[in-house]
Residue frames as a rotation matrix with the C-alpha (Angstrom) as fourth column:
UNK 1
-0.494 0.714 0.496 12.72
-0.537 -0.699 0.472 1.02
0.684 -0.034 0.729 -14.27
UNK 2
0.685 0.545 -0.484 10.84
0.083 0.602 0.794 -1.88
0.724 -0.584 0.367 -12.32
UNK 3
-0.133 -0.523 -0.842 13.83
0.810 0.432 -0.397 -2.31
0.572 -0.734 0.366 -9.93
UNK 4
-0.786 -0.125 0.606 13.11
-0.184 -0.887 -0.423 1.77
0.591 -0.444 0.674 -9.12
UNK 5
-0.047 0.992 -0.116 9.52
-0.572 0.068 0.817 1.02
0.819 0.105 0.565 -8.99
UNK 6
0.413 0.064 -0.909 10.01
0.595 0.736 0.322 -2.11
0.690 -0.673 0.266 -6.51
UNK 7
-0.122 -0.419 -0.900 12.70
0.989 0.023 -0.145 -0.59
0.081 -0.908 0.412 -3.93
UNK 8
-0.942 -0.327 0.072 11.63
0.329 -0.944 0.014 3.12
0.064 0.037 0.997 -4.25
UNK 9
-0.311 0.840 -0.444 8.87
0.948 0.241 -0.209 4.66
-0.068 -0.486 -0.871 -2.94
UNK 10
0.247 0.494 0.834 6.69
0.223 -0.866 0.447 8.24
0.943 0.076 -0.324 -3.51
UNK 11
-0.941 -0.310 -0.138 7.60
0.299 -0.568 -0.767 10.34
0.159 -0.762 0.627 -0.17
UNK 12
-0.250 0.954 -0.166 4.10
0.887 0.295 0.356 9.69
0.388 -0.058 -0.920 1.84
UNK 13
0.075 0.070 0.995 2.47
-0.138 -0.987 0.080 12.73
0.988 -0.144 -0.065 3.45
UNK 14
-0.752 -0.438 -0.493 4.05
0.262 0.488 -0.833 12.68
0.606 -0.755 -0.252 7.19
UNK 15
0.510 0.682 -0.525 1.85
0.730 -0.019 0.684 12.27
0.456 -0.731 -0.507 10.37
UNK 16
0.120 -0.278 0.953 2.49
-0.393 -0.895 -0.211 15.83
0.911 -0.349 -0.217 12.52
UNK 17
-0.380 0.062 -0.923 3.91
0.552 0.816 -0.172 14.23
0.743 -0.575 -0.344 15.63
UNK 18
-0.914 0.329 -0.240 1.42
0.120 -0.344 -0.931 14.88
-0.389 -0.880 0.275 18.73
UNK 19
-0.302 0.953 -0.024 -1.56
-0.907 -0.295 -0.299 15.38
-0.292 -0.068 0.954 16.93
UNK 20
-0.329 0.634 0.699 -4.59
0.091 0.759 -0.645 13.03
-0.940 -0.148 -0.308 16.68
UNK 21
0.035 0.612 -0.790 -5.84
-0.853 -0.393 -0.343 14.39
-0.520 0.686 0.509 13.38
UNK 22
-0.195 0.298 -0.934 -5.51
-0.977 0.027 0.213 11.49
0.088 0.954 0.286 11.16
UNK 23
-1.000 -0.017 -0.008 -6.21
-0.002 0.521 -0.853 8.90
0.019 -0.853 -0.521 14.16
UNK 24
-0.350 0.929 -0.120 -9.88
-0.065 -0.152 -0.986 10.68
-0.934 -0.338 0.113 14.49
UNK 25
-0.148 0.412 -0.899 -10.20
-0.952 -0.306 0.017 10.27
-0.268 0.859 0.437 10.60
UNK 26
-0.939 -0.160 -0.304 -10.09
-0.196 0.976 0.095 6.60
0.282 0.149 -0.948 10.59
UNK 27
-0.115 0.992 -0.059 -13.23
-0.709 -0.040 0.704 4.85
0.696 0.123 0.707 10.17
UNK 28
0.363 0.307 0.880 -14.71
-0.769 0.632 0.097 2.21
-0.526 -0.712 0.465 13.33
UNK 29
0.641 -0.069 0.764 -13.34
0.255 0.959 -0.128 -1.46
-0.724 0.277 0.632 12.36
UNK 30
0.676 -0.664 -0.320 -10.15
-0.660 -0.352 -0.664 -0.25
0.328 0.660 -0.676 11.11
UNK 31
0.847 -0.338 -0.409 -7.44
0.421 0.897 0.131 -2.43
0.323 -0.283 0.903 11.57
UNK 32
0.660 -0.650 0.378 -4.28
-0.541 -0.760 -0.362 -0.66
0.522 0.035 -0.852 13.10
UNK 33
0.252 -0.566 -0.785 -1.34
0.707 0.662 -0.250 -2.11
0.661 -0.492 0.567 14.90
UNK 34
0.658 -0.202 0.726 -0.29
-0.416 -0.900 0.127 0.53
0.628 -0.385 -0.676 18.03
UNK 35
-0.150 -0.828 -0.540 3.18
0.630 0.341 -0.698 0.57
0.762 -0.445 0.470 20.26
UNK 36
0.855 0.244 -0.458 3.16
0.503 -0.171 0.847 1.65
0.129 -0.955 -0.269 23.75
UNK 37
0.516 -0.760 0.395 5.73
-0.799 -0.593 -0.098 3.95
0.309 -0.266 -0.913 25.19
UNK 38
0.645 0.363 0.673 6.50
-0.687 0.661 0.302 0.23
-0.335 -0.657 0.676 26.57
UNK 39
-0.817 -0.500 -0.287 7.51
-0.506 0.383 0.772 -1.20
-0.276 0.777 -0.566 23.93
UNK 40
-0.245 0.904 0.350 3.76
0.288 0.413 -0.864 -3.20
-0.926 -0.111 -0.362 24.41
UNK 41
-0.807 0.382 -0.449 2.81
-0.580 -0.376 0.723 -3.61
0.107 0.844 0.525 20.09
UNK 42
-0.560 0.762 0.325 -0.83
0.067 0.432 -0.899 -4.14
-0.826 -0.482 -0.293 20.22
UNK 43
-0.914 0.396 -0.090 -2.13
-0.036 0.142 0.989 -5.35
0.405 0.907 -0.116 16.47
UNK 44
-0.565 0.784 -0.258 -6.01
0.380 -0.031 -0.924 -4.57
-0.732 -0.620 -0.280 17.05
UNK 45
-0.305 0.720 0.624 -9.00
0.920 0.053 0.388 -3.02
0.247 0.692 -0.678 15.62
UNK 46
-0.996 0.028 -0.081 -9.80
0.025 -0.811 -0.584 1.00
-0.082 -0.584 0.808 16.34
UNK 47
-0.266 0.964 -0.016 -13.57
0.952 0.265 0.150 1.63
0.149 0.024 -0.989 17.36
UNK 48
0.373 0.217 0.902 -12.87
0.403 -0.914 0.053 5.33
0.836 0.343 -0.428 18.23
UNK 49
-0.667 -0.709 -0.229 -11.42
0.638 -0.384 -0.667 8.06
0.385 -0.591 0.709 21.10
UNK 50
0.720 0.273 -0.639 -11.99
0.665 -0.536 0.520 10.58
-0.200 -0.799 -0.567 23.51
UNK 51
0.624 -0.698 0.351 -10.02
-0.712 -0.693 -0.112 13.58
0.322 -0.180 -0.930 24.80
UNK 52
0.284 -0.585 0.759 -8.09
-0.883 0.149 0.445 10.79
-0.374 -0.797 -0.474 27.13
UNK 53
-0.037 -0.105 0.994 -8.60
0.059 0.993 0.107 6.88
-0.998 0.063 -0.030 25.53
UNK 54
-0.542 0.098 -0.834 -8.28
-0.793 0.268 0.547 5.39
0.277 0.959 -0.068 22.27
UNK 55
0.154 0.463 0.873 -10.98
-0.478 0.808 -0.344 2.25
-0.865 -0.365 0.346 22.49
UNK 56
-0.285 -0.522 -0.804 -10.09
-0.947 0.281 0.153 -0.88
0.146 0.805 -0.575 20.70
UNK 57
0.842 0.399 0.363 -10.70
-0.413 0.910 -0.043 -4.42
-0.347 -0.114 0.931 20.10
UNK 58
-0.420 -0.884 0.206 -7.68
-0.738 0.465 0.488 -6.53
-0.528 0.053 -0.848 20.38
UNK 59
-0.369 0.005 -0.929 -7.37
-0.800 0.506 0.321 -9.74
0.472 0.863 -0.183 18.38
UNK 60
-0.900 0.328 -0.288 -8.47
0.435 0.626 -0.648 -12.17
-0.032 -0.708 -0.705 21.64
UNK 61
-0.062 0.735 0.675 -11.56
0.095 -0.669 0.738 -9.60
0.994 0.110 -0.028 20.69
UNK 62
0.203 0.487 -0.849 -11.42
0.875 -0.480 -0.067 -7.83
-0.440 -0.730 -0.524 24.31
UNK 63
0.601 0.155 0.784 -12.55
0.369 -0.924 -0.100 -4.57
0.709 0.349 -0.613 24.17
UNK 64
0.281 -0.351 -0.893 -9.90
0.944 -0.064 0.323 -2.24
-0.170 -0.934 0.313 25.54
UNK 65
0.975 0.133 0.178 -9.39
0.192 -0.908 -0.372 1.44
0.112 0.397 -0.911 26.33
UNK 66
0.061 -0.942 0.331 -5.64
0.986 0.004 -0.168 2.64
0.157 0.337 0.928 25.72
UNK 67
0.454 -0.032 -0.891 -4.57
0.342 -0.917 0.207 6.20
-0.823 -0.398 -0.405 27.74
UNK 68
0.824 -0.352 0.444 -3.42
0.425 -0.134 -0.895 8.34
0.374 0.927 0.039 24.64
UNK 69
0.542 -0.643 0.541 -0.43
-0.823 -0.538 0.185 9.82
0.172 -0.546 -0.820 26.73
UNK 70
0.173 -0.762 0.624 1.07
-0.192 0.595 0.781 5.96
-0.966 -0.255 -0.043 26.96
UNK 71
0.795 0.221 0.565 1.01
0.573 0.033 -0.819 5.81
-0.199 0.975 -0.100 22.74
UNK 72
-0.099 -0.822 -0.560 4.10
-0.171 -0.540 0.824 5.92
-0.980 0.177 -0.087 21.05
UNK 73
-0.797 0.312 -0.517 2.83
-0.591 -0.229 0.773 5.51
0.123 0.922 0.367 17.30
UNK 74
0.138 0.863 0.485 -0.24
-0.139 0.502 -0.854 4.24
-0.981 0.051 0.189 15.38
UNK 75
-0.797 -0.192 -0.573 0.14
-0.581 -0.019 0.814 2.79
-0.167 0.981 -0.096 12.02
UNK 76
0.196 0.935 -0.295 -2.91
-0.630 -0.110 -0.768 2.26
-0.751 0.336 0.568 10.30
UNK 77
-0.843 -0.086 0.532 -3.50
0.292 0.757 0.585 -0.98
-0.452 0.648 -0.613 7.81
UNK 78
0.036 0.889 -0.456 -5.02
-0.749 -0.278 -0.602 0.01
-0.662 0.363 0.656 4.73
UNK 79
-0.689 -0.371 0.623 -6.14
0.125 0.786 0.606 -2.54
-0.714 0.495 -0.495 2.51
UNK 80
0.556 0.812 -0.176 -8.48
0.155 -0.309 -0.938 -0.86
-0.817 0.494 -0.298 0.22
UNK 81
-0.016 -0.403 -0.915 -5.31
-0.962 -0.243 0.124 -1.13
-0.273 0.882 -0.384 -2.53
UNK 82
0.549 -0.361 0.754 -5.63
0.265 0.931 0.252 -4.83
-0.793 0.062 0.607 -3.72
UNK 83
-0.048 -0.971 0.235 -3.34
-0.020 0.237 0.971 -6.15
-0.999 0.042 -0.031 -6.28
UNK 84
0.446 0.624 0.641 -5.78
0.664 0.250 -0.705 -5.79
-0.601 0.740 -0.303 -9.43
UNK 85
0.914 0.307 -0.264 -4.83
0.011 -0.669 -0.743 -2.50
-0.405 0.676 -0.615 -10.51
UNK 86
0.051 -0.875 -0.481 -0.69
-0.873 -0.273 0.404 -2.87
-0.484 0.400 -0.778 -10.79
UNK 87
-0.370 -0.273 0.888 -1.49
0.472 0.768 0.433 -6.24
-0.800 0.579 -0.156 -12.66
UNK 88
0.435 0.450 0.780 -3.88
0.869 0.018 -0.495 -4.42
-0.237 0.893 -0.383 -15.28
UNK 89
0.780 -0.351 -0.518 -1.70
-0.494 -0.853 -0.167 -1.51
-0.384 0.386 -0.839 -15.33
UNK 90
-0.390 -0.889 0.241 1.37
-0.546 0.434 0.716 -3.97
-0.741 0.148 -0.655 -15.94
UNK 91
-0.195 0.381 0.904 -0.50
0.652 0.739 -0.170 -6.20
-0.733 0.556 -0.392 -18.24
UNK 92
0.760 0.648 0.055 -1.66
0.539 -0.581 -0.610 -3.33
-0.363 0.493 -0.790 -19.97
UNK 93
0.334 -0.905 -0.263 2.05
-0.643 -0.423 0.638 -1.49
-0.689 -0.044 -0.724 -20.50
UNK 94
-0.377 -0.911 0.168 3.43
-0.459 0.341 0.821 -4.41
-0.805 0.232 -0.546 -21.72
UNK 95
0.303 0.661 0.687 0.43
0.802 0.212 -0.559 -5.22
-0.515 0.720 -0.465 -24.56
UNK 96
0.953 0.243 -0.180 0.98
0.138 -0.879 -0.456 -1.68
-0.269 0.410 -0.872 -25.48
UNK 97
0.126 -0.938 -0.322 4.68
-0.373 -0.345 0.861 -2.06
-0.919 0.011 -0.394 -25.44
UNK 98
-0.194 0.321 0.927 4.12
0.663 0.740 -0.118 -5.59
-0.723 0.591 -0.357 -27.73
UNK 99
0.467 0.700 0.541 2.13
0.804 -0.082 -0.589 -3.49
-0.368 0.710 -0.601 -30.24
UNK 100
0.874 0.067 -0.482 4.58
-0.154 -0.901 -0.405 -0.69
-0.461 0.428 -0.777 -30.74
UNK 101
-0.280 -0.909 -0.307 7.45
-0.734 -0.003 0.679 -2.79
-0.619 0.416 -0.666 -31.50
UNK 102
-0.090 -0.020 0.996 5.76
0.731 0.678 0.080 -5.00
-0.676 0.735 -0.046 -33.67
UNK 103
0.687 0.691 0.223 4.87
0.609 -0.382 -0.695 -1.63
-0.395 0.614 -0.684 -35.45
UNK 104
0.503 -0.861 -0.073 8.11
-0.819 -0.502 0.278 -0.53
-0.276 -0.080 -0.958 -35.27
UNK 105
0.411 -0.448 0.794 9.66
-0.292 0.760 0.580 -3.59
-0.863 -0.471 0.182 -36.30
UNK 106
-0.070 0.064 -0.995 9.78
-0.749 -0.662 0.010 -3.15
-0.659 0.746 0.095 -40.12
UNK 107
-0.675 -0.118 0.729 8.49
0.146 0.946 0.288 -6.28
-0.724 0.301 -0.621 -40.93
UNK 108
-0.935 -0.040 -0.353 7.05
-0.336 -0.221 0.916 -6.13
-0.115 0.974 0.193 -44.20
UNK 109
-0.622 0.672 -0.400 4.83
-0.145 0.404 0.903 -8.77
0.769 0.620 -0.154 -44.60
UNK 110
-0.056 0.785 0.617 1.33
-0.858 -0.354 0.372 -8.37
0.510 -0.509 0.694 -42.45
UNK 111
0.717 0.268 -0.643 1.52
-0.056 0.942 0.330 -12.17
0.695 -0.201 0.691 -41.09
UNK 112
-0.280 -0.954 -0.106 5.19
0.534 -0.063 -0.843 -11.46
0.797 -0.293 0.527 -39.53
UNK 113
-0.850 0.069 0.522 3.67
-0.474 -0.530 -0.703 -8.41
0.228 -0.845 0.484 -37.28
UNK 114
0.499 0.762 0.413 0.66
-0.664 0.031 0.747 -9.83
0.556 -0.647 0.521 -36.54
UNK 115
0.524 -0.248 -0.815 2.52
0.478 0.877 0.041 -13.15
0.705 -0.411 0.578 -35.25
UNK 116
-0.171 -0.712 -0.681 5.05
0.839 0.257 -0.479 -10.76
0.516 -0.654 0.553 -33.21
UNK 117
-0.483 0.202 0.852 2.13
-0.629 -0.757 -0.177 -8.65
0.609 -0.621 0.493 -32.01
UNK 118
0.748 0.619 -0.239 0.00
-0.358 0.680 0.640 -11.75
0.558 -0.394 0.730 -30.98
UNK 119
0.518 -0.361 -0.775 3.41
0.804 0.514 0.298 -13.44
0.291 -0.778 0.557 -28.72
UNK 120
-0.624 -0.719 0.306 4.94
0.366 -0.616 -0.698 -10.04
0.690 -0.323 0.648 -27.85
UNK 121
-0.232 0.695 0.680 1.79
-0.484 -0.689 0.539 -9.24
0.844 -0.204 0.496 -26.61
UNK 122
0.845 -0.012 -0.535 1.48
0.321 0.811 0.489 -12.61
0.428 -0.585 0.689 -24.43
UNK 123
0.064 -0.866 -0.496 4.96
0.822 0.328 -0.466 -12.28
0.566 -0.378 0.733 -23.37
UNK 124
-0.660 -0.386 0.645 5.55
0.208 -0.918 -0.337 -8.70
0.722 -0.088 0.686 -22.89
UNK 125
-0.095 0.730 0.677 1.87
-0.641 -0.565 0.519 -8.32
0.761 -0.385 0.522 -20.94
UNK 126
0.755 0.156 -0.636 2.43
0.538 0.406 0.739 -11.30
0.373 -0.901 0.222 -18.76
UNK 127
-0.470 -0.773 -0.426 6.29
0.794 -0.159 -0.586 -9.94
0.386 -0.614 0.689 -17.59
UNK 128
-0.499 0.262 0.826 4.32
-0.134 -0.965 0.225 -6.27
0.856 0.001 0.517 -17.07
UNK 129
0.191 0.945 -0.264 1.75
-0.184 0.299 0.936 -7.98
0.964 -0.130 0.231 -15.42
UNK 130
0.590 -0.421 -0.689 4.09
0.800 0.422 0.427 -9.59
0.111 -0.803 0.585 -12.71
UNK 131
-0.693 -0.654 0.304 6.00
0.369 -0.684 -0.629 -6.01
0.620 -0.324 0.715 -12.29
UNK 132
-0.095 0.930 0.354 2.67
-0.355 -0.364 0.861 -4.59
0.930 -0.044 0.365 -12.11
UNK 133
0.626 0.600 -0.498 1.52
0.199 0.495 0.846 -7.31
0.754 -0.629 0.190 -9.08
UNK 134
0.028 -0.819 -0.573 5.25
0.976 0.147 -0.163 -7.02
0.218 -0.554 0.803 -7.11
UNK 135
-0.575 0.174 0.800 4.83
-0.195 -0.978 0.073 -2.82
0.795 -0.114 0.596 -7.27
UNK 136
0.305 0.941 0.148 1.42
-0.484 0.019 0.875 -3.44
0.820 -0.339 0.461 -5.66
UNK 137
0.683 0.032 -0.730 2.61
0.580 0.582 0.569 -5.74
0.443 -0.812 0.379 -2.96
UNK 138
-0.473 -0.881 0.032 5.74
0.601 -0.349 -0.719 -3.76
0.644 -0.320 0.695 -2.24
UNK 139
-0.606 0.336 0.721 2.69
-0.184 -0.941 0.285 -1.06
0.774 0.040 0.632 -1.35
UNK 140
-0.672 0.495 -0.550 1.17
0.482 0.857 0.183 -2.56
0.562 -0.143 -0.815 1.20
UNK 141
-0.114 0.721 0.684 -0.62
0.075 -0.680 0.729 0.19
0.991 0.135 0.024 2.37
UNK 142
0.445 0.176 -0.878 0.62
0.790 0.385 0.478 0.89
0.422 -0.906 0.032 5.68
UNK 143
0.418 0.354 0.837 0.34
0.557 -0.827 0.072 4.06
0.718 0.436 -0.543 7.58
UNK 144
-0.604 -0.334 -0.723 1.85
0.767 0.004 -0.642 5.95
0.217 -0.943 0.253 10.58
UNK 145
0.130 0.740 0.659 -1.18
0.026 -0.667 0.744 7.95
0.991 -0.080 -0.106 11.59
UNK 146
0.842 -0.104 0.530 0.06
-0.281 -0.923 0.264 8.88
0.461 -0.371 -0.806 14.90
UNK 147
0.219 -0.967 -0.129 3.52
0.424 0.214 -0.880 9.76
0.879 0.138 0.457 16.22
UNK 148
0.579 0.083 -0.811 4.29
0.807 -0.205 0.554 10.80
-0.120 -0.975 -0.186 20.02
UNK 149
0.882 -0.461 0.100 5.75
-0.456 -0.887 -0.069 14.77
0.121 0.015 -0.993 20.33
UNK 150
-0.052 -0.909 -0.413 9.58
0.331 0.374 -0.866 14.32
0.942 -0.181 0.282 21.06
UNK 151
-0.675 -0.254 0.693 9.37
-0.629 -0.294 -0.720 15.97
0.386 -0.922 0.038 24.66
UNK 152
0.246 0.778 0.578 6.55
-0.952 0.080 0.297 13.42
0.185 -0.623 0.760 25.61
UNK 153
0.603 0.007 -0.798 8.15
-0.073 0.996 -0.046 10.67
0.795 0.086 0.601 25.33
């Protein structure tokens, strides 16, 4: 299950190629990385567009405008997923996993499950944890928000 979880991925919703729509949805002081029909990759900062320019702040912080007709993608860096939630979902799993096999475990005597809910729970919720954190990073939350038509290129 983790190994799906790591090298598999949800099928993202694609970017319609030619249009601008999810370019003009990006907030000012995004971070985005954009390729040139050039080959020219220009890791930067979007500040917003026109009908004709994309304006940006490169990493040397000049401010430059970019002709949207030389744009051959835009992939958008989101980082509004940190790594908290697939550790407490993973930490959480594996506590919960802990606690049904000590209950399941048919140990009689009440000391026995508590002892092998108290280190299943340690064990099991740290390995969860670390699936949990490696998911999350695999995700790094990177977007293609825009894609040149095929006849414009």
């Amino acid at each position: 299950m983790a190994f799906l979880l790591l090298t598999g991925s949800l099928p993202a919703a694609d970017v319609i190629p030619g249009k601008w729509q999810k370019v003009d949805l990006l907030p000012a002081g995004s971070p985005i990385t954009i390729k040139t029909l050039y080959g020219e990759q220009v890791p930067c900062t979007y500040f917003g567009s026109d009908r004709e320019t994309l304006l940006i702040v490169e990493t040397s912080g000049n401010q430059r405008r970019i002709r949207k007709v030389e744009i051959e993608t835009i992939i958008a860096e989101k980082y509004d997923d940190r790594l908290v939630n697939g550790a407490v979902i993973g930490l959480s799993a594996g506590v919960a996993f802990a606690l049904l096999l000590s209950l399941a475990s048919g140990e009689t005597s009440h000391h026995d499950r508590v002892t092998l809910a108290v280190f299943g729970s340690v064990l099991f919720g740290l390995c969860g944890m670390g699936v949990g954190t490696l998911v999350d990073y695999q995700h790094q939350g990177r977007e293609v928000v825009y894609r040149a038509a095929k006849n414009h290129q």
